[in-house]
N, C-alpha and C positions, 0 to 999 in steps of 0.2 A: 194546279197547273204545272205544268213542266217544260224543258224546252221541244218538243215534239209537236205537242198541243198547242205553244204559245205562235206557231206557224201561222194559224187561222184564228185566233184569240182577236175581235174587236181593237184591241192595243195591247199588245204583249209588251210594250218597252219601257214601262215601270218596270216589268218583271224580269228584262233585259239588266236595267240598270240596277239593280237588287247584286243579281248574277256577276255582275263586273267591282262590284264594290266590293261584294261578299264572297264570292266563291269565284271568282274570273278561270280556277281549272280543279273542276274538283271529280271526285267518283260519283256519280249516283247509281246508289245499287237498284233503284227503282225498275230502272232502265235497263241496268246492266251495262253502264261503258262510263268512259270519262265524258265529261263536259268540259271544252276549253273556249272562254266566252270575254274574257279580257280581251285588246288588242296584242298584248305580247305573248299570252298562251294561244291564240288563234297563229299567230306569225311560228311560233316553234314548232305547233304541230303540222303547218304547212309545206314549212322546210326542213324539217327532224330527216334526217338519212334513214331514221327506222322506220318513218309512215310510207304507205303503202294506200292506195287509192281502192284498193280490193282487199279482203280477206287473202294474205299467202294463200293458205287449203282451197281456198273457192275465187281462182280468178273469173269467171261467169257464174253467174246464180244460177243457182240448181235447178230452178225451175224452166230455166231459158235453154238447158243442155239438148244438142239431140233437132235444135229447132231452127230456120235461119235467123230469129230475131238471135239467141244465141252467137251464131256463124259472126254475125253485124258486129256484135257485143267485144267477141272475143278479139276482133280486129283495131278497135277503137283507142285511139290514143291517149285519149283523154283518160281510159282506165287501164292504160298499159302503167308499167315504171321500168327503170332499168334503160339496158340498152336498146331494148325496143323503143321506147318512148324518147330516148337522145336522139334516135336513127328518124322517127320518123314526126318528131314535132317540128321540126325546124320547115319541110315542107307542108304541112298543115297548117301553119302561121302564112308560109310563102303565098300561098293560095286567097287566104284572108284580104292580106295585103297588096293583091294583084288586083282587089277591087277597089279602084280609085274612088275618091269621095264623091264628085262627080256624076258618075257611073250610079253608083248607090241612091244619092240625093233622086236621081233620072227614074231610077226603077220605084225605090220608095214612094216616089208622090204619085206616077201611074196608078201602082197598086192600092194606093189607099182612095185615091181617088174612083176605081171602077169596085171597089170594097164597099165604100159610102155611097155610091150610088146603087149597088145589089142590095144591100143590108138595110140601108135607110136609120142606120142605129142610135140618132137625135130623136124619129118617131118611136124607139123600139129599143132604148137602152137594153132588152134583155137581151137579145143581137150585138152587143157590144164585145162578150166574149167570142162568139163567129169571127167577127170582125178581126179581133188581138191577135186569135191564134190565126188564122188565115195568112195575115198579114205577113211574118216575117216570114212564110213558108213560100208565097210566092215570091216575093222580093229575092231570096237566097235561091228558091229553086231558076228564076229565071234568071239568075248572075252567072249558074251552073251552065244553065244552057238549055234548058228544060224550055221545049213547046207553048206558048201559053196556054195553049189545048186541056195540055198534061195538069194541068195547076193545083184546079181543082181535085182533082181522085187525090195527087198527091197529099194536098191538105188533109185529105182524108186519113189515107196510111199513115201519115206521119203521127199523125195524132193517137190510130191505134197503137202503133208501134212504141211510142212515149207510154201511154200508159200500161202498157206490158212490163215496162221493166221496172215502174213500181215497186216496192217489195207488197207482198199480201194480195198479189192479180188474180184475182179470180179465173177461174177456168176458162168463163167466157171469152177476159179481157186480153191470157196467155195465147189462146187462139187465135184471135183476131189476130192478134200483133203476129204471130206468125206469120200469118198470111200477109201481112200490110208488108213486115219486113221481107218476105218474098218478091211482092212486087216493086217495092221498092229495090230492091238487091237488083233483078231482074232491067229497070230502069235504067242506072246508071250502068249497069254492066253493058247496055245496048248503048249509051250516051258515052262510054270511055271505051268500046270496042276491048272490052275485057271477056276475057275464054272462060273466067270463073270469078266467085266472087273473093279479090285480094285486098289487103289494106286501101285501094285508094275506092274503090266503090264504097267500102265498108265505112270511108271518113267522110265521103260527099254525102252519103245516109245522116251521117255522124252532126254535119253542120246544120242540115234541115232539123235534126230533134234534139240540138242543142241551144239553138235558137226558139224554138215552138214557145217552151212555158217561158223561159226567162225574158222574151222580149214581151209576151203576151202581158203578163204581168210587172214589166215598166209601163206598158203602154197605159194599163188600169191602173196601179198607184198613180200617177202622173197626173191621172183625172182626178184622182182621189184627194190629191194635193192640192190642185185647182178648185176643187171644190171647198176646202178646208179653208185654204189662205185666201181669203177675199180679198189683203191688199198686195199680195203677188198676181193673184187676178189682174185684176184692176190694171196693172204697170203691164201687162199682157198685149193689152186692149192696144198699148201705145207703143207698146217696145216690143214686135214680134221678134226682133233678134235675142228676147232675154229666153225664151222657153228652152233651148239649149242647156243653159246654165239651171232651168227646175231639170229638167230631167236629170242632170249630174248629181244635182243635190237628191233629191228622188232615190238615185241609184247606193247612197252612202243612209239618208234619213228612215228610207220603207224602201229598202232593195226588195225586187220578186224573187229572188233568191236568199232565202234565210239562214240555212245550212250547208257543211257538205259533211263525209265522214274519213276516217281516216284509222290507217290500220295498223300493229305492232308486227313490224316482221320478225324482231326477236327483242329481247328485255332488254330492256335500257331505263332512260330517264329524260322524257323530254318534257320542257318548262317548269322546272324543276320537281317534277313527282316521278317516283321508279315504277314503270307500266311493265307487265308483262309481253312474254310472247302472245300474238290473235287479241291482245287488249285493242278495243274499238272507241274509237275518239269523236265524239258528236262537237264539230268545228262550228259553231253559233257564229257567221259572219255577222248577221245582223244586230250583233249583240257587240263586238267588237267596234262597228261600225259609230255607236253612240258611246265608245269609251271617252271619257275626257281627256285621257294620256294621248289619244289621237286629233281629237277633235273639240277644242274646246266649248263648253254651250252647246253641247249633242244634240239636247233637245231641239232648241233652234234651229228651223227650219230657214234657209238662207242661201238662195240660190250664189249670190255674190260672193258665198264664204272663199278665204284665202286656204291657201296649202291643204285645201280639203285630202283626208284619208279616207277610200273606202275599200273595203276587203270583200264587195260582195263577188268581183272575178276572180279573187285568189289572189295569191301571190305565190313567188316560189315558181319551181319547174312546171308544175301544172297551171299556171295562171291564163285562163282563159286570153286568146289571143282577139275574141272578138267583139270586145266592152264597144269601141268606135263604131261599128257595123249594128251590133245592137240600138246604143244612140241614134243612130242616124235613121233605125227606123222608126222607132220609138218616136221621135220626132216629129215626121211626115205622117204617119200615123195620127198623133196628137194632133197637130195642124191642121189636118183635114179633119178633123172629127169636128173643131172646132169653128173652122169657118164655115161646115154644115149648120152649122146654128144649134150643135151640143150645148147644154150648160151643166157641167159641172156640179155647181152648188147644188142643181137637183140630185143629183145622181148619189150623193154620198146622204139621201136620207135611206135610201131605202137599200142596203148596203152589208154582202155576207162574203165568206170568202171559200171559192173551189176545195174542197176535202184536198190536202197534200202532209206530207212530211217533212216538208221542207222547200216548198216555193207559195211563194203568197200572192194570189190571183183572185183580184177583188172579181165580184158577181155583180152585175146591178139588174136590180127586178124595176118593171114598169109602177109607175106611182100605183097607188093606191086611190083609187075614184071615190069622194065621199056621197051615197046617196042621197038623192035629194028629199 
């Protein structure tokens, strides 16, 4: 196993916690790039002046050039650095932050609520995943401004558009996603009265397929946990204000976000090992996450925990602005899956996880019927 593979591994976090004892930043030439998997080598290579959120040579993937998923790509802040990325995070955050909790709580439980009544996904766990990825796509697409008409296709595009920028997309999946990221482009450039497509069409794109896997997959750990801890269950039953506090824990214990990566703009030395120029840094959030230097009792799952640390939005200049907005759907979501009369404890028997590289999105398949 390696850390790639340990993404969709059953329990990858013995092998997390191997990594942080043992090698917390080492080379694996297997791979071909560093591994930094402690919490203080994930924290340097986050904020090292030398990383780079792109390849320098290849600020869009080659595969994406030439296409509008591309166009989207190359506009996007979150894989800009420099002065593009000073110049325009700070309104990407402001936008985040214009959506009151309120506001959110309002759309969240609409949408999860006419989600569980469409999907029925307590009869049909394998509808579960429908349900995750849906979910945060309407909640953000209608905070935008988006029709509730539009909702649906958009859940659509978005989704191909995500998995386009994959690395290893298949022909099929590059084409789709062009097309999805055209209509999507297309979309908001009619919703922003934009003449073409500029940075702010290209970020409103940006929040829809940056929310899709990472909230889909809190939503499905969450149940995963519930299913696991019968006496966090249990204190559920009586304390709905505690599900909050699983999902935080959730987000640090089995984040949907496992890794990110990270790039040498020129030779240096960061956490203490000397990387070359173009050297590439597989950032093992979730492996940092269960460091003891951060957290002590990793393993222990504990919604209550004090001074909880989790790395799975980043830290550093690129630290995701939208952990609160993820939460809050993630939550409503859960909630309503739950008062449909989901259980949990069923769900994690029969239990595999979405092929990715780095976001962990549980599956659940319908029981298995024993003949009579």
């Amino acid at each position: 196993m390696d850390p790639i593979a340990a993404v969709t591994h059953p329990d990858p976090y013995p092998y997390y916690a191997e990594l942080v004892a043992h090698r917390p930043l080492h080379r694996d030439e297997a791979l071909g790039l560093w591994v930094a998997a402690g919490a203080e080598a994930v924290t340097a290579a986050l904020t090292s002046e030398l990383c780079r959120v792109r390849p320098p040579t290849e600020p869009v993937p080659r595969a994406l050039l030439g296409s509008p998923a591309g166009e989207i790509f190359r506009h996007l802040v979150r894989m800009t650095d420099g002065d593009v990325h000073t110049r325009l995070k700070p309104g990407v955050a402001a936008k985040i932050a214009s959506f009151d909790a309120a506001r959110i709580a309002e759309h969240a439980a609409r949408w999860a609520r006419h989600l569980t009544e469409e999907t029925s996904p307590a009869a049909h766990p394998d509808r579960l995943a429908d349900f995750a990825f849906r979910l945060p796509v309407y909640v953000v697409a209608s905070l935008l401004g988006l029709a509730p008409t539009a909702l649906e296709q958009t859940a659509v595009s978005v989704g191909d558009f995500v998995r386009c920028l994959a690395p290893g997309g298949t022909p099929e999946q590059l084409e789709r996603g062009a097309t999805a990221a055209g209509q999507l482009g297309e979309t908001f450039r009619a919703l922003l009265g934009r003449a073409s497509l500029d940075a702010a069409v290209a970020n409103s794109v940006g929040y829809l397929s940056q929310a899709y896997e990472a909230t889909a997959g809190l939503v499905g750990n969450t149940l995963v946990a519930l299913g696991r801890h019968h006496d966090v269950r249990r204190r559920l039953v009586a304390e709905r204000g505690l599900l909050v506090a699983v999902i935080r824990e959730v987000v640090r214990h089995d984040p949907p976000v496992q890794n990110t990566r990270r790039f040498l703009a020129r030779e240096g030395v960061v956490g203490g090992q000397t990387m070359r120029e173009g050297d590439a840094i597989l950032v093992v959030l979730a492996a940092a996450n269960r460091d003891p230097a951060a957290n002590p009792e990793p393993e222990r799952f504990d919604p209550l925990r004090r001074e909880r640390r989790a790395f799975t939005f980043g830290v550093g200049a690129h630290a995701c602005p939208g952990e609160a907005l993820a939460t809050a759907i993630a939550h409503a979501g859960v909630q309503q899956l739950l008062d449909s009369g989901l259980a949990p404890e069923r769900l994690v028997e029969h239990l595999a996880y979405r092929p990715s590289a780095n976001t962990r999105i549980p599956l659940f398949a319908p029981p298995v019927e024993t003949p009579p």
